[in-house]
C-alpha positions as CSV (number, residue, x, y, z in Angstrom):
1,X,-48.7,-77.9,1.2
2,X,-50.9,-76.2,3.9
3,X,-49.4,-72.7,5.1
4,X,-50.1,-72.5,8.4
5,X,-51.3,-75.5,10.8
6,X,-52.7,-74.1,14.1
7,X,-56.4,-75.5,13.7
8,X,-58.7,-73.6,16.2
9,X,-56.8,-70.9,17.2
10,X,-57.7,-69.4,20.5
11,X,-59.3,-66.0,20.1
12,X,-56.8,-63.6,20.7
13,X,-54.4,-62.9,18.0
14,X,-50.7,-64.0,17.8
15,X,-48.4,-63.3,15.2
16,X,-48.5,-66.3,13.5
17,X,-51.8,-64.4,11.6
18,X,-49.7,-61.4,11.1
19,X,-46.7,-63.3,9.6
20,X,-49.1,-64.9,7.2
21,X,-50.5,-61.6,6.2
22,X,-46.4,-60.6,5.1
23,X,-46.2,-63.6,2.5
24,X,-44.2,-62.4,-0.5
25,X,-44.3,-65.1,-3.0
26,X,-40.7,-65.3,-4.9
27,X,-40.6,-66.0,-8.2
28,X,-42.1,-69.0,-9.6
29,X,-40.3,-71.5,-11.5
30,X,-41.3,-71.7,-15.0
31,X,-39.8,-75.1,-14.9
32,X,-40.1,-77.8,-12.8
33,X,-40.9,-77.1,-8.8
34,X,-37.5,-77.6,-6.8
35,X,-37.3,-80.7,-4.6
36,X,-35.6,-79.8,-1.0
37,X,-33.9,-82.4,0.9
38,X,-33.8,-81.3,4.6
39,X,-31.4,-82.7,6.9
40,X,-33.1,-82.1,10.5
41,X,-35.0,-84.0,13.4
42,X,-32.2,-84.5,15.6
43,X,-33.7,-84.8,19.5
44,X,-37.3,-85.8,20.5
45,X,-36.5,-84.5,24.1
46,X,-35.7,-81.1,23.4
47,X,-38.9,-79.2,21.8
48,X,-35.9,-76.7,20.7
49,X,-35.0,-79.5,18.0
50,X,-38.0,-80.4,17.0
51,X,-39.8,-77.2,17.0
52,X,-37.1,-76.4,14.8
53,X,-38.4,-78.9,12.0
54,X,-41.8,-77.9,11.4
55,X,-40.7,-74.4,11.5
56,X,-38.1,-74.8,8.9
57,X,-40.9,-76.8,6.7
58,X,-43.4,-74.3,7.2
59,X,-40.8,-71.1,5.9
60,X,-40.2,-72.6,2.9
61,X,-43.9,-73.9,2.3
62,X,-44.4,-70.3,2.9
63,X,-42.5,-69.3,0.1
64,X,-42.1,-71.7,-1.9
65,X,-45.6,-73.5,-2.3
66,X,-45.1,-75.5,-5.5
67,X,-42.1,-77.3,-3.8
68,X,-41.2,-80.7,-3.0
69,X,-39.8,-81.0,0.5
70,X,-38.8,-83.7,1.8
71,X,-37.1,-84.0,5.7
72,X,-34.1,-86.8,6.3
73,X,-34.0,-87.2,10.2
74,X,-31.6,-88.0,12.4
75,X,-34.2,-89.2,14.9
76,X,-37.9,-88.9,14.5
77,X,-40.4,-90.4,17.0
78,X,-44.0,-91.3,16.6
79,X,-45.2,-88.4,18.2
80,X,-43.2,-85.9,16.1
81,X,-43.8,-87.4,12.8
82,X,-47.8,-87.6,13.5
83,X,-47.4,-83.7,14.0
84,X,-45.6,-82.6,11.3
85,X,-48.2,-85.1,8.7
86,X,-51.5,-83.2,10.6
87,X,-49.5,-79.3,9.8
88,X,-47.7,-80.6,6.4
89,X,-49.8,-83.2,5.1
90,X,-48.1,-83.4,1.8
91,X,-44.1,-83.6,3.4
92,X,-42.1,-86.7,2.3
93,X,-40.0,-88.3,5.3
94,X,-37.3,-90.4,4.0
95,X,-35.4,-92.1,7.0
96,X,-32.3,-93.9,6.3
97,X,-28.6,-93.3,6.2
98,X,-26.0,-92.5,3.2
99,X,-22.9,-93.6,2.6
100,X,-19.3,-92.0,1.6
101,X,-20.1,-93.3,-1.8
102,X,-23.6,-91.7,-1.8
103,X,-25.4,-95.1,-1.4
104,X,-28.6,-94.2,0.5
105,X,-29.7,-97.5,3.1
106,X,-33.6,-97.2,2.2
107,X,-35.8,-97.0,-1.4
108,X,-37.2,-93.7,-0.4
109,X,-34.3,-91.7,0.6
110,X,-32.2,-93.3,-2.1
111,X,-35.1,-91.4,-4.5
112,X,-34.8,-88.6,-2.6
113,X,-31.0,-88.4,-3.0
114,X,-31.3,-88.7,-6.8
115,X,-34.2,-86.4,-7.1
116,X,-33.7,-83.1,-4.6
117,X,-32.6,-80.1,-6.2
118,X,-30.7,-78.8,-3.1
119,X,-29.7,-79.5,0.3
120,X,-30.0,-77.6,3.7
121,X,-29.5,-78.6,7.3
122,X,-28.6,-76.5,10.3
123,X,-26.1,-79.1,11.2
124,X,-22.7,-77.2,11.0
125,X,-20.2,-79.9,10.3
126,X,-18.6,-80.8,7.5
127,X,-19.0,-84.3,7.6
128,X,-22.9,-83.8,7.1
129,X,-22.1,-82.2,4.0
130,X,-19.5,-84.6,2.5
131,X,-21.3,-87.3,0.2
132,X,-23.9,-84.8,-1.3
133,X,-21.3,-82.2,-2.2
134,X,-20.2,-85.3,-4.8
135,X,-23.2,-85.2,-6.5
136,X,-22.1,-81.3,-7.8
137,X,-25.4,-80.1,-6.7
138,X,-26.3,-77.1,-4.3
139,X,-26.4,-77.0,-0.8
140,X,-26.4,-75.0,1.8
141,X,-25.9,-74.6,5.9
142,X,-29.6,-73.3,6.9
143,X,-29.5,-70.8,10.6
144,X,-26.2,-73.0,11.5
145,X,-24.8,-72.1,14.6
146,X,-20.9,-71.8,14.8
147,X,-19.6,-70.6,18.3
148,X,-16.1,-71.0,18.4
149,X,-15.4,-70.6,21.9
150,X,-18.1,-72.0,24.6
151,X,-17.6,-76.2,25.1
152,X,-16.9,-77.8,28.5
153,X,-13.5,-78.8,27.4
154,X,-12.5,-75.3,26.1
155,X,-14.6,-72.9,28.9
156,X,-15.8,-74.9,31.2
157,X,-17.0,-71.8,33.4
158,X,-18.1,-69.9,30.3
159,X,-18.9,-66.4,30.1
160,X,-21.1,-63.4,29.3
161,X,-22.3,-63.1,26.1
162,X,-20.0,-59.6,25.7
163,X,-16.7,-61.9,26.5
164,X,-17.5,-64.5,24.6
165,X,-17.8,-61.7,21.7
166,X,-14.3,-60.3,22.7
167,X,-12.5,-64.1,22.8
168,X,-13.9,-64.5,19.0
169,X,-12.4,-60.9,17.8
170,X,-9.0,-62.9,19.0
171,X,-9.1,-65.9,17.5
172,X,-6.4,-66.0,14.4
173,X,-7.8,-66.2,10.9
174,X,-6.8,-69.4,10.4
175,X,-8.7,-70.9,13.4
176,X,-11.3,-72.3,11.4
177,X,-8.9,-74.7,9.9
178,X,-8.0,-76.5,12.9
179,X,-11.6,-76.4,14.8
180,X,-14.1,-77.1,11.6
181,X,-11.5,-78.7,9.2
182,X,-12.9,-79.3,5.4
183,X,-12.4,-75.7,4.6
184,X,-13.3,-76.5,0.6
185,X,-16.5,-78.4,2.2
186,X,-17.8,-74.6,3.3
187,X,-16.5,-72.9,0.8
188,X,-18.5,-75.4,-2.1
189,X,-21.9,-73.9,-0.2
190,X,-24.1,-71.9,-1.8
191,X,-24.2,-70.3,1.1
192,X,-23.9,-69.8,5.2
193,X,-26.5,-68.9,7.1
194,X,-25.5,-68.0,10.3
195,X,-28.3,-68.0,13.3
196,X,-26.6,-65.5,15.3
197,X,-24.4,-62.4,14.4
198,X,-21.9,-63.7,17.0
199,X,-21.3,-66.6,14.8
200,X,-21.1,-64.6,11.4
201,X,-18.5,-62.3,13.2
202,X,-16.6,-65.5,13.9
203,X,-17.5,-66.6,9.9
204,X,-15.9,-63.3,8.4
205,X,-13.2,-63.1,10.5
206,X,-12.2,-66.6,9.1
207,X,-12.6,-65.2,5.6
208,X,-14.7,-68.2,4.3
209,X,-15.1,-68.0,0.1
210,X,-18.6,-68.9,0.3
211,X,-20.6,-66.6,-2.4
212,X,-23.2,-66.0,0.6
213,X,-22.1,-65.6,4.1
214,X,-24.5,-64.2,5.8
215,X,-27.1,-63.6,9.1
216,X,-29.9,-66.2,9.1
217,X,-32.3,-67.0,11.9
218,X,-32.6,-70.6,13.4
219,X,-35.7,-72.5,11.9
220,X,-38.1,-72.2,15.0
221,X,-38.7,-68.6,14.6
222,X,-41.1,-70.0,11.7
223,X,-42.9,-72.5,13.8
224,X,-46.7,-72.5,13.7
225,X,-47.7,-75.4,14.8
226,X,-50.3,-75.9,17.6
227,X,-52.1,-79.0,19.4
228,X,-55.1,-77.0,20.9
229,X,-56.9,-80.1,22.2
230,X,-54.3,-81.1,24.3
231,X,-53.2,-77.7,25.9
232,X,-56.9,-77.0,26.4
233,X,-57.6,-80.0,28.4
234,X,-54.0,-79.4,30.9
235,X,-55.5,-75.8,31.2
236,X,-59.0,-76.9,32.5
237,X,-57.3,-79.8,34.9
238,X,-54.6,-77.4,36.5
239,X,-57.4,-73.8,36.5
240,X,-54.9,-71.6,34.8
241,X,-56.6,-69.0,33.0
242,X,-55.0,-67.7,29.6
243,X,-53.5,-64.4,30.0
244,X,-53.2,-64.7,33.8
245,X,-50.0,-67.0,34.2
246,X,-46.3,-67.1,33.1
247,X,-44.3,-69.8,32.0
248,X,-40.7,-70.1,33.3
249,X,-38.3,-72.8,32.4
250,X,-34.9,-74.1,34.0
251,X,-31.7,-75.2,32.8
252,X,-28.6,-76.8,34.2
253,X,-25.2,-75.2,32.9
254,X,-24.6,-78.2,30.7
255,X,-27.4,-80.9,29.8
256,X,-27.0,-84.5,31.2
257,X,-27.7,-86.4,28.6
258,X,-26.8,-89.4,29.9
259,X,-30.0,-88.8,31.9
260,X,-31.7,-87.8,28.5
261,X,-31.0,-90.8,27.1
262,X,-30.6,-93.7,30.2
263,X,-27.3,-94.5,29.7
264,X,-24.4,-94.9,32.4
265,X,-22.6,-92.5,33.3
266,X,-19.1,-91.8,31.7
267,X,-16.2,-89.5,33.3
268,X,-17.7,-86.4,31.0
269,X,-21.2,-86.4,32.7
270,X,-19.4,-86.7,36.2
271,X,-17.7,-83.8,35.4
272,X,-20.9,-82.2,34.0
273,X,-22.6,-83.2,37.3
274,X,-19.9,-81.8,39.4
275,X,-20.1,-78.2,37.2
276,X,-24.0,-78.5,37.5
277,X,-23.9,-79.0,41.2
278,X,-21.3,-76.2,41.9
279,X,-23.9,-73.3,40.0
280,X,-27.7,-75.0,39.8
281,X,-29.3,-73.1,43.1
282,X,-27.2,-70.0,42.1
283,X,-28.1,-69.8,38.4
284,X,-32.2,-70.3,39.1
285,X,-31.9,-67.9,41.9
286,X,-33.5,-64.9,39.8
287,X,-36.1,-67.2,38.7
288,X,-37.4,-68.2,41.9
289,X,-36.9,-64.6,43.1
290,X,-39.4,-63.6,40.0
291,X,-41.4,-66.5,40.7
292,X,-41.6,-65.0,44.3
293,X,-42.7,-61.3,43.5
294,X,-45.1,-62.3,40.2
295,X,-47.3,-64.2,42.9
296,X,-47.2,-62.1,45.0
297,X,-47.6,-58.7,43.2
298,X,-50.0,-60.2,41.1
299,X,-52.2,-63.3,42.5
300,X,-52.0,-64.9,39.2
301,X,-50.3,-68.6,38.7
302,X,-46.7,-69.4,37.5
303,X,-46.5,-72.8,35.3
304,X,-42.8,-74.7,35.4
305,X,-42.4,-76.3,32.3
306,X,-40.0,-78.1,30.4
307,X,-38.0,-78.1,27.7
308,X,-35.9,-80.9,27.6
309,X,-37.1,-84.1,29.5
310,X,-34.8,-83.7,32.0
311,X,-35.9,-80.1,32.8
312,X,-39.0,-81.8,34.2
313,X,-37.1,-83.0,37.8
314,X,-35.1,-79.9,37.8
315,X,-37.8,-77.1,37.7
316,X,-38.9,-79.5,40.6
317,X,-36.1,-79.3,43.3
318,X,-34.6,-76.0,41.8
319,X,-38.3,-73.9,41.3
320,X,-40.8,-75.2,43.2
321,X,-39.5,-76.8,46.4
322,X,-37.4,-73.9,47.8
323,X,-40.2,-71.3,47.3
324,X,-42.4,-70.6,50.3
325,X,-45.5,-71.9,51.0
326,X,-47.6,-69.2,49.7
327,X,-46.4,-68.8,46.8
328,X,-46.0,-72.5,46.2
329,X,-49.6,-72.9,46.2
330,X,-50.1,-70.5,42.7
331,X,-47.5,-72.4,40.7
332,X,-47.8,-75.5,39.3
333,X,-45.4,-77.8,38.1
334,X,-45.6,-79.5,34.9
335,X,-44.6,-83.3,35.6
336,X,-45.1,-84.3,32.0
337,X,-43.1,-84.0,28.4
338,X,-44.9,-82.1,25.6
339,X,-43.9,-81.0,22.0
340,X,-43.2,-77.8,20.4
341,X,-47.0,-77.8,19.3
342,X,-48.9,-78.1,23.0
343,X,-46.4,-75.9,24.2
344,X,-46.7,-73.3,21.7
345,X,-50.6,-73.0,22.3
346,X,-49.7,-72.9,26.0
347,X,-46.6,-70.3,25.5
348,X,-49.4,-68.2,23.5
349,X,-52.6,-68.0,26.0
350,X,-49.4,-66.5,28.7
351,X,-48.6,-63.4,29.7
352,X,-44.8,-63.8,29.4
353,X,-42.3,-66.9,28.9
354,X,-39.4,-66.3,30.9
355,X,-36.8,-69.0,30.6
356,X,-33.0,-70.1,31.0
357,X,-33.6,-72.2,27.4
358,X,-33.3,-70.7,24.7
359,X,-36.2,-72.0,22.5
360,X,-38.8,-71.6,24.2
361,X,-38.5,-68.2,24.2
362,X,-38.6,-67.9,20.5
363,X,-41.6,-70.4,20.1
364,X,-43.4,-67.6,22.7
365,X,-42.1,-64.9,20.2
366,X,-43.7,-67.1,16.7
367,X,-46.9,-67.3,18.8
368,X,-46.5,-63.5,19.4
369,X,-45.9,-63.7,23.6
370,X,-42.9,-61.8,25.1
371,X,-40.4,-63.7,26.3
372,X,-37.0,-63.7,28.6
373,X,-34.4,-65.4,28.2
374,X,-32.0,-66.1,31.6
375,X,-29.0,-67.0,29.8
376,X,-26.4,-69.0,32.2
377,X,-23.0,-68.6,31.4
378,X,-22.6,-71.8,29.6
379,X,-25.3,-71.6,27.5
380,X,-22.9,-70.6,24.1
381,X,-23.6,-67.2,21.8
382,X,-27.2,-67.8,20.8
383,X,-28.6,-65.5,22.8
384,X,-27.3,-63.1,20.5
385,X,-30.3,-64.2,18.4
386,X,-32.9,-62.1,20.4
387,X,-30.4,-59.3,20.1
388,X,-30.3,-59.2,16.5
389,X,-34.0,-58.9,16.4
390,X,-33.7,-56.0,18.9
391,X,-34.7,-57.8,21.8
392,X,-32.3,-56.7,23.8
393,X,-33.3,-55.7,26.9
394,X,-35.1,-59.1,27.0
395,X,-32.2,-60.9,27.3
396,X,-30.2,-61.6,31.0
397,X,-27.2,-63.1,32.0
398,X,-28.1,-65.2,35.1
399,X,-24.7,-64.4,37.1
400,X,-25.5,-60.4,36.7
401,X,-29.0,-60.5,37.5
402,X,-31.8,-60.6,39.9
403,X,-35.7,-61.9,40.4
404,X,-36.6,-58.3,41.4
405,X,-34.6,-56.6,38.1
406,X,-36.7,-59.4,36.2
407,X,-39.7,-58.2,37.6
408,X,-39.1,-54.4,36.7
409,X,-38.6,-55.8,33.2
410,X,-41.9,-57.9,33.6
411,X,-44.3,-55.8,35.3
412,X,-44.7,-53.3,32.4
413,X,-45.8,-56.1,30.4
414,X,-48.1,-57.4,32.7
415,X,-49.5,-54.1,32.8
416,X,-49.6,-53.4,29.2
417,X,-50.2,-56.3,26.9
418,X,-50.7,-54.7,23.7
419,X,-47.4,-52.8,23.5
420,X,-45.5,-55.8,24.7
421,X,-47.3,-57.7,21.5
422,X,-46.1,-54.9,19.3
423,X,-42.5,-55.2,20.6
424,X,-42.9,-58.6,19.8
425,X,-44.4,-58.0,16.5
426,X,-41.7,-55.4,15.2
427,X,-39.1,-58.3,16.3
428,X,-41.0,-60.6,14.2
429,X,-41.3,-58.6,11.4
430,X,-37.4,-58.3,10.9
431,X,-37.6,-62.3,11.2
432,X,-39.6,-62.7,8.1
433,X,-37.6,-60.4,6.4
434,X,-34.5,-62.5,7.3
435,X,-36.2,-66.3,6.4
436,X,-37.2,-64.8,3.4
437,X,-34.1,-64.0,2.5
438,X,-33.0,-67.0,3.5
439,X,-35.4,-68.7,1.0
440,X,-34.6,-66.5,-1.6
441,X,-31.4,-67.9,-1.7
442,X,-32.6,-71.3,-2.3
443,X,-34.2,-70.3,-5.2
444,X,-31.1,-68.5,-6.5
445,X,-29.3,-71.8,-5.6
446,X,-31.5,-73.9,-7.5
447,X,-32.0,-72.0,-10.5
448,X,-28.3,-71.2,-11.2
449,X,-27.5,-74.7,-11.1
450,X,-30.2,-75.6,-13.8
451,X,-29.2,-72.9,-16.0
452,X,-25.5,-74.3,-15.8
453,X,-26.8,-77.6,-16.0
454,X,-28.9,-76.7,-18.9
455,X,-25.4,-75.2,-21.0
């Protein structure tokens, strides 16, 4: 399998070439090459998902070269599957569904379910897990995120990333019981990897048995995908000039996805409107404040971009139309979806992302640009993520910041690219030493199950 697939990559260098340069092949198989099956590919409208799979695909081609990988989506549209066949030419797909009883509903994943060495997913339920654990083989829960606290139904309101921290230090040890349920299901992993330390505080406090428990980074901090053409042609039509622009990127407190998806509305997503409504001009406040001084200060352009489709309409009415006129006329509104691979190229000709979602900040960090991330108070533990990697003073709780504390934070950068790149870089670095480990314990997986498979 190709390594990296970022075909004509613009002059200036992003990490991506760094990260290849820190390869450390793990020991080969003197046997047969391990087949992977990947559980993944969940949401086409959120390039957070499906950034997520070719940067999963690509750490453990990475690694593991001689393997066979193959992805079982949830969802894949046509768009995402002809990107991850131009980076990963030799990736199997198999689509399909299995049964209790392990019955898989097409040929190819019902090969795929009799061949594949191991598991993984991110997914964190049990219920994901169930069937293949029956099969005695190893699997494994790849960057899951568990966040025992945040929900609509449980904290509605939500909370700083500190007090969500101090709720999970309360929880009794036997939480885990009542909220994940399948207890043996977690416990039969090879191991845990959790994406956030938030989430392995939660873990450990719940004293799983799992032989590996342990801090591991969500898949899109291996993404290295690009789609040059097309972000080259949106950067001639709208005369943005790479390294002259930001990128900043809205969210609502909780994500209609009944607009996502076109569906009716239910009583949850009028409750979810009615939550939005109450915080959406006060939560994007310091992001048209920044928007505000960046122009100004500056001269240079501001692009509002999505990621999830219904991000486009927001960044609208919350970004653009309250800002005055002349700042309006140096940002420009992105009125069209994209995937992880344009926006990638995009996110790496800019000076800074700066965003109240949470992937696109770490696609801007795999392409080697600084990033923000304007975390609202409903937006769960993840954020912890970018503190783990020692980004944290690039991390912000909307409801205790403002635009002109962002742009203290951002004009140093916009001053001084190259040692905002090498913050960037050393935050990277301790990513590849955390997916490799991650890898590694694959390979551990796969070989202690031959060798007791082999008694």
């Amino acid at each position: 399998m190709n390594l990296i697939a970022a075909p004509n990559l613009p002059m200036r260098p992003t990490f991506i070439v760094l990260i290849a340069l820190r390869i450390i092949t793990l020991p080969a198989f003197t046997a047969e090459p391990p087949h992977i099956l990947v559980r993944e590919a969940l949401q086409f409208e959120n390039i957070g998902d499906s950034g997520r799979v070719p940067g999963t695909i690509r750490l453990l081609d990475q690694h593991l070269p001689e393997a066979t990988i193959t992805l079982w989506p949830w969802q894949l549209h046509e768009r995402e599957r002809e990107m991850l066949m131009r980076a990963f030419p030799e990736l199997r797909i198999a689509e399909g569904e299995v049964d209790d009883a392990g019955h898989a509903s097409t040929p190819e994943l019902a090969a795929a379910w009799k061949d594949a060495d191991i598991f993984i997913t991110p997914a964190r339920h049990a219920k994901t897990f169930q069937a293949w654990a029956k099969t005695g083989r190893p699997y494994g829960f790849f960057g899951s995120h568990f966040d025992p606290i945040s929900g609509r139904t449980s904290l509605p309101e939500g909370g700083t990333l500190e007090e969500l921290r101090e709720a999970i230090t309360k929880l009794p040890a036997d939480h885990f019981d009542g909220h994940y349920k399948s207890r043996e299901v977690y416990e039969g992993a090879s191991f845990i990897f959790a994406r956030d330390t938030y989430s392995l505080l939660y873990l450990q406090g719940q004293k799983l048995r799992t032989p590996i428990v342990e801090f591991g980074l969500d898949g899109t901090f291996g993404i290295a995908v690009r789609d040059e053409a097309r972000a080259t042609r949106w950067l001639q039509r709208i005369g943005a000039e790479e390294g002259k622009f930001i990128c900043v990127l809205p969210r609502l407190r909780y994500t209609p996805y009944y607009r996502v998806k076109d569906l009716p509305r239910d009583e949850g997503d009028y409750e979810i409107d009615a939550i939005n409504a109450r915080h959406a001009s006060a939560d994007h406040a310091p992001l048209r404040d920044l928007i505000t001084l960046y122009v100004r200060e500056t001269g240079h352009k501001v692009l509002l971009c999505p990621e999830m489709t219904y991000e486009i309409a927001v960044a609208k009415e919350l970004l653009l139309d309250p800002l005055p006129a002349d700042v309006k006329a140096n940002v420009i509104w992105r009125d069209t979806f994209w995937l992880a691979d344009e926006a990638a190229s995009f996110y790496a000709r800019a000076v800074a992302v700066v965003s109240a979602e949470c992937h696109s900040p770490i696609i801007a960090l795999s392409q080697g640009t600084p990033a923000f991330y304007v975390r609202n108070p409903a937006d769960t533990v993840k954020a912890q993520m970018f503190r783990d990697l020692g980004l944290t003073d690039w991390v912000f709780e909307s409801s205790q910041t403002t635009g002109q504390q962002l742009w203290e934070k951002l004009k140093p950068l916009h001053e001084d690219h190259a040692a905002a790149r090498a913050q960037v870089q050393a935050a990277m670095t301790k990513a590849a030493d955390v997916q490799q480990r991650m890898v590694q314990a694959i390979t551990d997986a796969v070989v202690a199950y031959r060798s007791k498979s082999s008694r």
